[in-house]
C-alpha positions in Angstrom: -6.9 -106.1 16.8 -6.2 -102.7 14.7 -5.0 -99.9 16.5 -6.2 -96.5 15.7 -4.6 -94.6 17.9 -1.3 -93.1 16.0 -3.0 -93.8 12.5 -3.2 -90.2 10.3 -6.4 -88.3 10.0 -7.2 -89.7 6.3 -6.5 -93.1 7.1 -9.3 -93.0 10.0 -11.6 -91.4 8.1 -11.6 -93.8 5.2 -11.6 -96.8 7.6 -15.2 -95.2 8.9 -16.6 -94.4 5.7 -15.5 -97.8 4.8 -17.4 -98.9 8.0 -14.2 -101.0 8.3 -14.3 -99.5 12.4 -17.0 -97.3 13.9 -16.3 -93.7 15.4 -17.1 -94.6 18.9 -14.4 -96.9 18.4 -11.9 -94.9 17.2 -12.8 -91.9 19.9 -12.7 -94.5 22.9 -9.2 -95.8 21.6 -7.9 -92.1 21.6 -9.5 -91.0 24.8 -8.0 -93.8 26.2 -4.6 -93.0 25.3 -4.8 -89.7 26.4 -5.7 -90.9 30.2 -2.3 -93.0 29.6 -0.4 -90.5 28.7 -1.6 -86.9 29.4 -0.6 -86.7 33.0 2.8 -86.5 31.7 1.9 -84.1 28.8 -0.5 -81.8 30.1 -2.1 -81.2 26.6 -5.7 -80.9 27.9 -7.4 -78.4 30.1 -10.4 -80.5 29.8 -11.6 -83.4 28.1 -15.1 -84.3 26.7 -15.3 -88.1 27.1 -19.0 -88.5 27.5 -19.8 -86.1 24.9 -17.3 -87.5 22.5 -18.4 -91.0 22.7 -22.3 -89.6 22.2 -21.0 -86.9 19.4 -19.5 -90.3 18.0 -22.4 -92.4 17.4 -24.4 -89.4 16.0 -21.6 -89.2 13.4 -22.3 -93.2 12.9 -25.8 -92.3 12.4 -25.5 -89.8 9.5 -27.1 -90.4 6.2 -23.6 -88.8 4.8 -21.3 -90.6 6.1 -19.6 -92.3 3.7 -18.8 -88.8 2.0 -17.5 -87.1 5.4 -13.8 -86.1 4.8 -12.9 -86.3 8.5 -16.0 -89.3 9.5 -14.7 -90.1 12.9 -11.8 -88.0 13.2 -10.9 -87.2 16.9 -9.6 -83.8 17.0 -8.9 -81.1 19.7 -9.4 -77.5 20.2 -7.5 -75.3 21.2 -8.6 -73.2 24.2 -9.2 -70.0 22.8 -12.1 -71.6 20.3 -15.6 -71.7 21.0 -17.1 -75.4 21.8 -20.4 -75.3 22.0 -21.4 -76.7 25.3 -17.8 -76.0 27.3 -16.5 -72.6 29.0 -13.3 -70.6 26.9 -11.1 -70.2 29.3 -8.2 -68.9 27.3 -5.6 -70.2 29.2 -6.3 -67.8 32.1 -8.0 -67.8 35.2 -9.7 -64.1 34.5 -12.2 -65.4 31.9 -16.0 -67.1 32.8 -16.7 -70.2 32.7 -19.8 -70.0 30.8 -20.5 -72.6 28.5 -20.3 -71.5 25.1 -23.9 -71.4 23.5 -22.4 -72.3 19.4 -19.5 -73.8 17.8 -17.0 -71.6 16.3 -17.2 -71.4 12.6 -13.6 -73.3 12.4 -15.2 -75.9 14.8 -18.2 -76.2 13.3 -16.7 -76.6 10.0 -14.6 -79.5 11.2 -17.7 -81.4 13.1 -20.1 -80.8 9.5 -17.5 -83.2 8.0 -17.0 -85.7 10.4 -15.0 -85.0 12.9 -15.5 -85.4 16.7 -13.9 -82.6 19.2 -12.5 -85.2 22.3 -11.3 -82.1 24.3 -9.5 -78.6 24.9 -6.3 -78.0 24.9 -3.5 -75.7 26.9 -2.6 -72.3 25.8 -0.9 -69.5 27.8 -2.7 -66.7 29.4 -4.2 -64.7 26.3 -1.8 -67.1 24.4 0.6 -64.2 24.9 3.7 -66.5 24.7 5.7 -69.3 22.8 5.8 -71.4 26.1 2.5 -72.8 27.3 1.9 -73.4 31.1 -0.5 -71.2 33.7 -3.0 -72.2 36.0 -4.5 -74.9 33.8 -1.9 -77.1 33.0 2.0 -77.4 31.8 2.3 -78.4 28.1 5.1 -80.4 27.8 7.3 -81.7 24.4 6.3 -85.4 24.0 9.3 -86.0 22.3 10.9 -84.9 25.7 9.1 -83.6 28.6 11.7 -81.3 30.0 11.0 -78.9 27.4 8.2 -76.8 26.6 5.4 -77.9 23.6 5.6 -74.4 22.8 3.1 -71.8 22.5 0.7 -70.8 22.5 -1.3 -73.9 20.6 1.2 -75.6 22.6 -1.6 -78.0 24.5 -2.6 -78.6 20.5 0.7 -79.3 19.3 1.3 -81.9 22.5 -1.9 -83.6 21.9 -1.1 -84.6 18.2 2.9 -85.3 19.0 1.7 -87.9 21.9 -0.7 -89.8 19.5 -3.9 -88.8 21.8 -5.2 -87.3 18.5 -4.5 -87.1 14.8 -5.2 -83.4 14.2 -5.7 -80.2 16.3 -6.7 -77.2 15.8 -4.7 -74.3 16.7 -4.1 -70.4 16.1 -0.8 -68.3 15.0 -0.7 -65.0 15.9 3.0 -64.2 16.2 4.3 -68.1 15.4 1.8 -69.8 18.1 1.3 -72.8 15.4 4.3 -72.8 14.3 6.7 -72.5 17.4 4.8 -75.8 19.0 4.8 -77.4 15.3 8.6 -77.2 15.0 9.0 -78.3 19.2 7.2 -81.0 18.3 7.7 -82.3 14.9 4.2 -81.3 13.5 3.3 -79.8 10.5 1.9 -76.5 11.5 0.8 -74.5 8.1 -0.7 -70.6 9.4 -2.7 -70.0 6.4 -2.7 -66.2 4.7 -5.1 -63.5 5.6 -8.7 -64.6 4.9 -8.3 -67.7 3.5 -9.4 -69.8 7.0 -12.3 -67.6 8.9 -10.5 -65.9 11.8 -12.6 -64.9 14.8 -9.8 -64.8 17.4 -10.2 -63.0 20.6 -11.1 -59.1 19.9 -9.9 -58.6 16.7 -7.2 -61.2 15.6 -4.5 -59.1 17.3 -5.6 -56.4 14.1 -5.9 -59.1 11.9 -2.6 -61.2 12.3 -4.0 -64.3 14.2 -4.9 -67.4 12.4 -6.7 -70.7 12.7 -5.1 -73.7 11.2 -4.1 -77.3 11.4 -1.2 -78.9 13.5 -0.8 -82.6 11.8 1.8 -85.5 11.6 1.8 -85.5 7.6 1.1 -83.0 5.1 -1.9 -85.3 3.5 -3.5 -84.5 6.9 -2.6 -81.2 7.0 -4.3 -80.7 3.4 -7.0 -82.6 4.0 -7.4 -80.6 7.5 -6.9 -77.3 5.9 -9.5 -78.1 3.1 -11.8 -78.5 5.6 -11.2 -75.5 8.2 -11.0 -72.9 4.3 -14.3 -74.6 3.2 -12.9 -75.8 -0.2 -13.6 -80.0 0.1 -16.6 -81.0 -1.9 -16.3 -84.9 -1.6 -14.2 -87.8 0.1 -12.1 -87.8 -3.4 -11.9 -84.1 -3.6 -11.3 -83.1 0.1 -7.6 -84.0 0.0 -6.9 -82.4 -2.9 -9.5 -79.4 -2.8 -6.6 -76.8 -1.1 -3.8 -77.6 -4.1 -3.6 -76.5 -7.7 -4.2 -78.0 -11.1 -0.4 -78.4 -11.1 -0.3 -80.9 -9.0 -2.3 -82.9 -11.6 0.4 -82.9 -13.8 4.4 -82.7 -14.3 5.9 -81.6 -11.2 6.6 -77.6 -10.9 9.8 -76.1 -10.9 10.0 -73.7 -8.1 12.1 -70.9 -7.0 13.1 -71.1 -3.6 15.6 -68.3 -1.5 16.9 -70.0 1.8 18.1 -67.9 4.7 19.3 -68.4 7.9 19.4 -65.2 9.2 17.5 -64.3 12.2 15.4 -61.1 11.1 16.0 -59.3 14.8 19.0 -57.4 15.0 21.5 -58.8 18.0 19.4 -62.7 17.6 21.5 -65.9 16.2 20.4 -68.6 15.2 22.0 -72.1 16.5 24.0 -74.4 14.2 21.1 -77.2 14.1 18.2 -75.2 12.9 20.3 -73.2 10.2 22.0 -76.7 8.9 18.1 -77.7 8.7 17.6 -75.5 6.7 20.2 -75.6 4.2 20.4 -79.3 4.0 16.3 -78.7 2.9 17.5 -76.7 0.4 20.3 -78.6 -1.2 17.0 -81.9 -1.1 14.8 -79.1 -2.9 17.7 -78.4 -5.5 18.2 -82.1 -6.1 14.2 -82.8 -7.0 14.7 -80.2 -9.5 13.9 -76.6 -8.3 15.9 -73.5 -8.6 17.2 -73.2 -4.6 19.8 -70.0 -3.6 21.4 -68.6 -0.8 19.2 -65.0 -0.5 18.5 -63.2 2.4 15.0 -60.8 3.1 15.3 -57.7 3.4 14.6 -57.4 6.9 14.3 -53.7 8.3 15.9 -52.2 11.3 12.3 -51.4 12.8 11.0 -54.9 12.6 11.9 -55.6 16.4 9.9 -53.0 17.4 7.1 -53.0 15.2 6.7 -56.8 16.6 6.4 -55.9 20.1 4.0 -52.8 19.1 1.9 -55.4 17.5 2.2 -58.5 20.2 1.8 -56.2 23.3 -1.6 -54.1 21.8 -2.8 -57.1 20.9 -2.5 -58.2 24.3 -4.2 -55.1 25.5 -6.8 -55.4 23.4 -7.6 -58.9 24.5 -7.1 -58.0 28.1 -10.2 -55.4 28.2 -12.9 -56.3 30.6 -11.0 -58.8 32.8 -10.0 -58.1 36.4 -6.4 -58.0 36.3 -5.8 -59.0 39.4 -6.6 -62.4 37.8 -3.8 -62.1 35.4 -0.7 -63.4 35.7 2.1 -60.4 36.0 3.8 -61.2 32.9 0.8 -60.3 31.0 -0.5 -57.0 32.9 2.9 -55.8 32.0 2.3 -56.9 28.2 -0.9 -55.5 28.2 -0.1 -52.1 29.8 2.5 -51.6 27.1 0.8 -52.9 24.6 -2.3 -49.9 25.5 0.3 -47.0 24.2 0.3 -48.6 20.9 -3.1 -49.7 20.3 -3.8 -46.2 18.0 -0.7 -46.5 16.4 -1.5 -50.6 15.1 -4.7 -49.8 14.1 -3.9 -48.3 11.5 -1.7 -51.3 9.9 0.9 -48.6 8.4 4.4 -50.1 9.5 2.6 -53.6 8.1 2.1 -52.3 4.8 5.3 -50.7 4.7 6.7 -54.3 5.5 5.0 -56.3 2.8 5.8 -53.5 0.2 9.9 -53.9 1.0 9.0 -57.6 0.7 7.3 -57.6 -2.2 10.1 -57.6 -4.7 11.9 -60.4 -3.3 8.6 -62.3 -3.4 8.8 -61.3 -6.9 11.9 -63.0 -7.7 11.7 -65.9 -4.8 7.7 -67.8 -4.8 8.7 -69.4 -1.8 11.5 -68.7 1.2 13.1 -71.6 3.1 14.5 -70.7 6.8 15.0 -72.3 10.1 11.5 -72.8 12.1 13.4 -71.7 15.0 16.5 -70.1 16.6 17.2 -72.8 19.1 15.0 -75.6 21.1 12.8 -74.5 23.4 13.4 -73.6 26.8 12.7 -75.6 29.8 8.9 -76.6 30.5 8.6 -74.1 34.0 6.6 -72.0 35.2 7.0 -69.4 33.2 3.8 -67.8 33.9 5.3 -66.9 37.3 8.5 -65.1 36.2 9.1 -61.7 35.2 8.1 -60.2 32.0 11.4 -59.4 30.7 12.7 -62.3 31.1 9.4 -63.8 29.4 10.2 -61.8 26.3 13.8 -62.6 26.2 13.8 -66.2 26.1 10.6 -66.1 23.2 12.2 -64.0 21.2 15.8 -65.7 21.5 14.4 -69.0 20.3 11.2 -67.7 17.9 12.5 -64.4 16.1 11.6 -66.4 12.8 8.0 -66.4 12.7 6.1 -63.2 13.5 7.3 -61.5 9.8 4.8 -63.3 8.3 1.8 -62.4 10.8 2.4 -58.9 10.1 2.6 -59.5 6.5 -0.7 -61.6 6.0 1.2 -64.0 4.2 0.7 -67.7 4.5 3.8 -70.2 6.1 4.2 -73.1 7.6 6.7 -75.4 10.0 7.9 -78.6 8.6 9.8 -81.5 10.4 13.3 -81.8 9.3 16.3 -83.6 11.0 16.5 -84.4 14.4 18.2 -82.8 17.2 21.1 -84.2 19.7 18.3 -84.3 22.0 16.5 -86.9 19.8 13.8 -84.2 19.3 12.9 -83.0 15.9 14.2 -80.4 14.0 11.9 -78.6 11.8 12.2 -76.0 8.6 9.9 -72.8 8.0 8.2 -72.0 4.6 6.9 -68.9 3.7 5.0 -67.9 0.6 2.9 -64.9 -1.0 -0.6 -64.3 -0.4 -2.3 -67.5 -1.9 0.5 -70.2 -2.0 -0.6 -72.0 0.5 -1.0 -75.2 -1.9 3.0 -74.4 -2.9 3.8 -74.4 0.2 2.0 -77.9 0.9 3.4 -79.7 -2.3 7.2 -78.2 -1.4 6.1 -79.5 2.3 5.0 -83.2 0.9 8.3 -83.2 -1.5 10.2 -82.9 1.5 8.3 -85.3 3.4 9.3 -87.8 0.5 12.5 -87.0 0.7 13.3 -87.0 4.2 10.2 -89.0 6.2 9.9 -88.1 10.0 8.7 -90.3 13.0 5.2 -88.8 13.2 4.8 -90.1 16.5 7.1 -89.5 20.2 8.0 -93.1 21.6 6.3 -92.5 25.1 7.2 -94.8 27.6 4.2 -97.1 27.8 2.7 -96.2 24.7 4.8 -98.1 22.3 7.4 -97.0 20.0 6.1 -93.9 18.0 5.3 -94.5 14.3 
């Protein structure tokens, strides 16, 4: 008997256009994996079973089904994203729990080609943080459940690490695809402004949040991101559609900085992430692309333009719930963010950012750093300690990835090297407005180059692929 639980996205879905397995086949396998295993994961706040295996058939039923990118493809949401049919609970105990009456346009775009949504995953309160836990759930690391999955797609990241799904989707606001990506050996690409509809929360924390895909190979991620930017036209097309003519051809020479420096003043970065990255660039150098040693040129003010922007967004989100429903840790967030609300709006100290970064961009396509500063912290309840301590530990171990949400600009976490822990260790790509298929071919070259185990060896689940 095949197993479909662990197989990537693409493989699935041409195995159901192929009507070589059916998707109510395929969904039952996964949903049973995830009653295995999720107990010890907390990815899901809830999960859909009924309506899954129902959703499954009417996908079986379609007259287009052998031209579905994604026929079949179990996939979960991330908590923050409209499902029709289930409440948005947005990691917090403050929002109703009316059902939603539509799909999200990312959600809906994933279900028009194929895909079935099996559940909803964990995210912190307001997905404030890069740990996810709260009064739904505890998302731990598959690859080990002391730690955190991350945050805030953590529940996302922990569903696809685990094997309960091939794909999730997720949302990166300050890192929150990225920090559970690199935890958890995903590939976690935050597309650039615009490119994936938005729709997060009030606003998009003033237009910095993204939706995107958290996958275990970068065919699924393209394929995934095809989908969610509305670029696939057929099966042949879909895994392609994101990606340039280039491809098509002789491989491209590309001019990649690499830095390891953290860009907060007073933040390190350990030994294992920065050897990541440097050993990803001496692999780059050696398939043929010019790779240096060059730093960005980081500003002073970037610390505090970060929390301007991560605490108003909070405050913006935070309007209209009762706060005595909120954790502490986030009416402190959000009562600091609401004295820079006016100031953010405006988007002038994010401007001023992507014009000093513009010239490097110039000279650099593409810049190569650590995903993170050091593993994440312990999976705790961290919803129950103080605030500062909150924003110490996040920015101690993710002061890599929120550049790039106040830029616009697209990046991504790749798997790279593994940590003493056995974890993963994981690489960060970054890229100017558009590059998102350079980023994806330098993400598949190193893929090539160094293959990861795409799946965490559970016990009881079998050893991970």
């Amino acid at each position: 008997m095949t197993s479909w639980a662990g197989r990537t996205a693409t493989e699935i879905a041409a195995a159901v256009r192929e009507k070589r397995v059916t998707p109510r086949e395929v969904v039952a396998e996964h949903l049973a994996r995830i009653e295995l295993l999720d107990a010890r994961v907390g990815a899901f706040r809830t999960l859909r079973a009924t309506a899954a295996l129902a959703e499954a058939d009417e996908v079986a039923a379609r007259a287009d089904l052998a031209e579905l990118p994604l026929a079949g493809v179990p996939v979960a949401v991330k908590d923050n994203l409209a499902v029709r049919g289930e409440s948005t609970r947005n990691g917090t105990a403050a929002s109703p729990e009316t059902p939603a009456d539509e799909d999200h346009v990312t959600v809906a775009r994933l279900r028009a080609a194929g895909a079935v949504v099996v559940g909803l995953t964990n995210c912190p309160e307001l997905c404030v943080f890069g740990t996810t836990e709260g009064v739904h759930g505890t998302a731990r690391n598959p690859w080990d459940t002391t730690r955190t999955a991350g945050g805030s797609s953590g529940g996302s990241a922990a569903a696809v690490a685990a094997g309960m799904v091939p794909i999730a989707l997720g949302n990166d606001g300050m890192g929150s695809l990225r920090i559970p990506a690199a935890n958890c050996g995903l590939v976690g690409l935050k597309p650039g402004h615009g490119v994936v509809p938005a729709g997060i929360g009030h606003g998009d924390w003033f237009g910095m949040s993204e939706n995107g895909p958290l996958t275990t190979t970068v065919e699924d991620a393209r394929l995934m991101f095809s989908v969610l930017a509305g670029t696939e036209a057929t099966t042949e097309s879909a895994a392609v559609a994101a990606t340039d003519a280039v491809r098509a051809g002789e491989p491209v020479t590309r001019t990649v900085a690499v830095s390891v420096r953290s860009p907060l003043v007073g933040v390190t970065v350990s030994r294992p992430y920065a050897d990541a990255a440097r050993e990803a660039g001496e692999l780059l150098a050696g398939a043929g692309h010019r790779v240096r040693r060059a730093d960005p040129p980081y500003p002073v003010w970037l610390g505090t333009t970060s929390l301007a922007h991560w605490t108003a967004g909070t405050a913006v989100d935070a309007e209209g719930l009762d706060p005595r429903r909120l954790a502490r840790r986030t009416r402190v967030h959000a009562a600091l963010g609401r004295r820079f609300v006016g100031s953010v709006r405006g988007g002038v100290r994010r401007e001023q950012l992507r014009e000093r970064f513009e010239p490097f961009f110039a000279e650099h396509e593409v810049l190569l750093t650590p995903a993170l500063a050091r593993r994440g912290p312990a999976a705790a309840e961290w919803h129950r300690r103080g605030w500062l301590r909150n924003v110490l530990v996040n920015t101690n171990y993710s002061p890599l990835t929120p550049p790039w949400n106040l830029t616009g600009w697209p990046a991504m976490s790749v798997p790279f090297g593994t940590l003493a822990s056995g974890a993963p260790g994981a690489v960060q790509l970054v890229g100017r407005p558009g590059s998102e298929a350079v980023l994806l071919e330098l993400a598949e070259q190193l893929e090539e180059l160094r293959p990861w185990k795409r799946t965490a060896p559970l016990e009881g689940s079998g050893e991970g692929a």
